[in-house]
N, C-alpha and C positions, 0 to 999 in steps of 0.2 A: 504494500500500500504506500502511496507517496506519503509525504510527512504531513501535507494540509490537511486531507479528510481524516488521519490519525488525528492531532489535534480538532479539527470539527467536532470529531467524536467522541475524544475524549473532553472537551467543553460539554457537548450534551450532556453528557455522562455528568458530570459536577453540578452541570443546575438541575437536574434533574433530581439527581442525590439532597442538595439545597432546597427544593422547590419542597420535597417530600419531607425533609425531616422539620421544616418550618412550621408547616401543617400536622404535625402528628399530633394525636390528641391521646392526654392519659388521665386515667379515673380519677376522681379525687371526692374528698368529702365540699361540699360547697357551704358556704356558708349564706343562709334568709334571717330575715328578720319579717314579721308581720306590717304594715302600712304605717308608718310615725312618724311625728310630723318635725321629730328632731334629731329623729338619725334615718341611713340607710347604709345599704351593703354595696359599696362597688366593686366589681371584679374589674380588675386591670393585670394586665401585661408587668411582670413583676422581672426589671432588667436589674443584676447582671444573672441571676437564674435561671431565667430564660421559662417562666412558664407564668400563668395566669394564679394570681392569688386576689384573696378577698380582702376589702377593707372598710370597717365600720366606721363612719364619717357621722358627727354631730357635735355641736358645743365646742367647734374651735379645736378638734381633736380628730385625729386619725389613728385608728388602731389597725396593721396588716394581721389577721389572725388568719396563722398556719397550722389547721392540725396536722400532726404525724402519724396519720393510722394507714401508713401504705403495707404491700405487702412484707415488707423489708423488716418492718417496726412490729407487725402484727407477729412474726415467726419469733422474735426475741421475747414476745410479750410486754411491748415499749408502747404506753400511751402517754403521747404528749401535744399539747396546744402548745404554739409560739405565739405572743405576743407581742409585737415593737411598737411601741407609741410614741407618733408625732405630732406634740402642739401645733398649732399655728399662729395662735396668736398670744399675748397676757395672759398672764394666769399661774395660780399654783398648783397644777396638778398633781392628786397622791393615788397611790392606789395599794389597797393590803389583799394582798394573791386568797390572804387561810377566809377572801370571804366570796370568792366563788363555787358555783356549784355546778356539776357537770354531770349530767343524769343520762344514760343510756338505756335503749329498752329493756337489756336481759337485768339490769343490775340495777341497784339501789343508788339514791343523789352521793355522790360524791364530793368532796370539797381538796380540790387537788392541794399537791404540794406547790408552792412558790419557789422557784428557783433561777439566779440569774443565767442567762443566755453564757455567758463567756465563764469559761473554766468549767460548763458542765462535761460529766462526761456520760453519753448515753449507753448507760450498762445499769439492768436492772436493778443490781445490788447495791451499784451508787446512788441509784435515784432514790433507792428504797433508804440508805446511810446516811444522806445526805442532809445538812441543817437546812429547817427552809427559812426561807427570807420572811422577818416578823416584824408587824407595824404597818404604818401609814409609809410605804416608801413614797420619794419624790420624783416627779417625772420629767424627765428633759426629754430634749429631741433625739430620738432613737435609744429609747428607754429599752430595754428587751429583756425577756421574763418567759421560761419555760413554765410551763403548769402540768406538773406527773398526776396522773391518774394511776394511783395502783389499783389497777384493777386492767380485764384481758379489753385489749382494745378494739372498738367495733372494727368493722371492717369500710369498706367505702359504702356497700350498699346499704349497712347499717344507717337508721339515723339516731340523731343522741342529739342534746340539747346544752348549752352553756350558758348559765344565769349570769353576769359580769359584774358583782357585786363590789363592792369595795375601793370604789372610783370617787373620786370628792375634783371639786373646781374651787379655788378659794374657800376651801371649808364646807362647802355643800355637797349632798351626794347628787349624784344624775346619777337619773332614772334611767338606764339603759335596758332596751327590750331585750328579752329571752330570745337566745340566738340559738337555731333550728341548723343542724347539719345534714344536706341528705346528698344523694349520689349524685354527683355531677362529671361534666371532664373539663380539661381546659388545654392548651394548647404550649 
């Protein structure tokens, strides 16, 4: 073959390969909230990751909330919610992790561990060792906060629900609606 249709071809080949992994879509737990008039759930394109996450927007506040119930997490028996929170504008935000609740359907309300995002290590025996974070912590920009559920984690078909208790604004709490996880994908 001369060297141009090789090239030709091998360009095909690459946007093709491009074109298809851009598009792939993979299961995940999505996260809803019922109709309110002070928050909602936007799903966006979550870059440098490269996949589609959720994020609860209201009161000057953005929370990315990422559960961790893929297949990967489910074999080890690792249930974990990520949390990063960013203000946007004034304000003192605090938030105390020991007062959310995370209720799945085979199992009873849960009230996960608080644990910071950096220096965790995701191995059951640590999560289960580990001291959780206690009090009103304060929240800056890109706050991040794992929340251990011990207990077996659903699956993606699974749905399971997250109460997000323990948030204050200048000393007040907000009302934040019961957030509903069920089978989604995202790209």
């Amino acid at each position: 073959m001369n060297s141009t249709l090789v090239r030709s071809l091998w360009v095909t080949f690459l946007v093709g390969v491009f074109l298809g992994c851009s598009t792939a879509e993979r299961e995940r737990s999505k996260a809803t909230i019922l109709p309110d008039s002070d928050w909602m759930i936007k799903e966006d394109y979550n870059y440098p990751e490269g996949y589609t996450a959720d994020f609860l927007i209201g009161n000057n506040l953005s929370i990315k909330i990422t559960p961790w119930n893929d297949q990967y997490n489910i074999e080890r028996s690792i249930f974990v919610i990520q949390l990063i929170f960013n203000p946007e504008r004034d304000g003192e935000f605090r938030f105390d992790p020991s007062l959310v609740v995370v209720r799945s359907a085979n199992h009873d309300p849960k009230n996960p561990k608080g644990l910071p995002c950096s220096g965790t290590i995701l191995d059951r025996h640590y999560l289960r060792s580990a001291p959780a974070l206690n009090g009103r912590l304060s929240i800056n920009k890109h706050s991040c906060f794992l929340l251990f559920v011990d207990s077996p984690p659903p699956t993606v078909k699974d749905e399971f629900t997250m109460k997000l208790g323990g948030l204050t604004k200048d000393g007040e709490s907000l009302n934040i609606p019961e957030i509903l996880f069920r089978e989604g994908f995202s790209r």
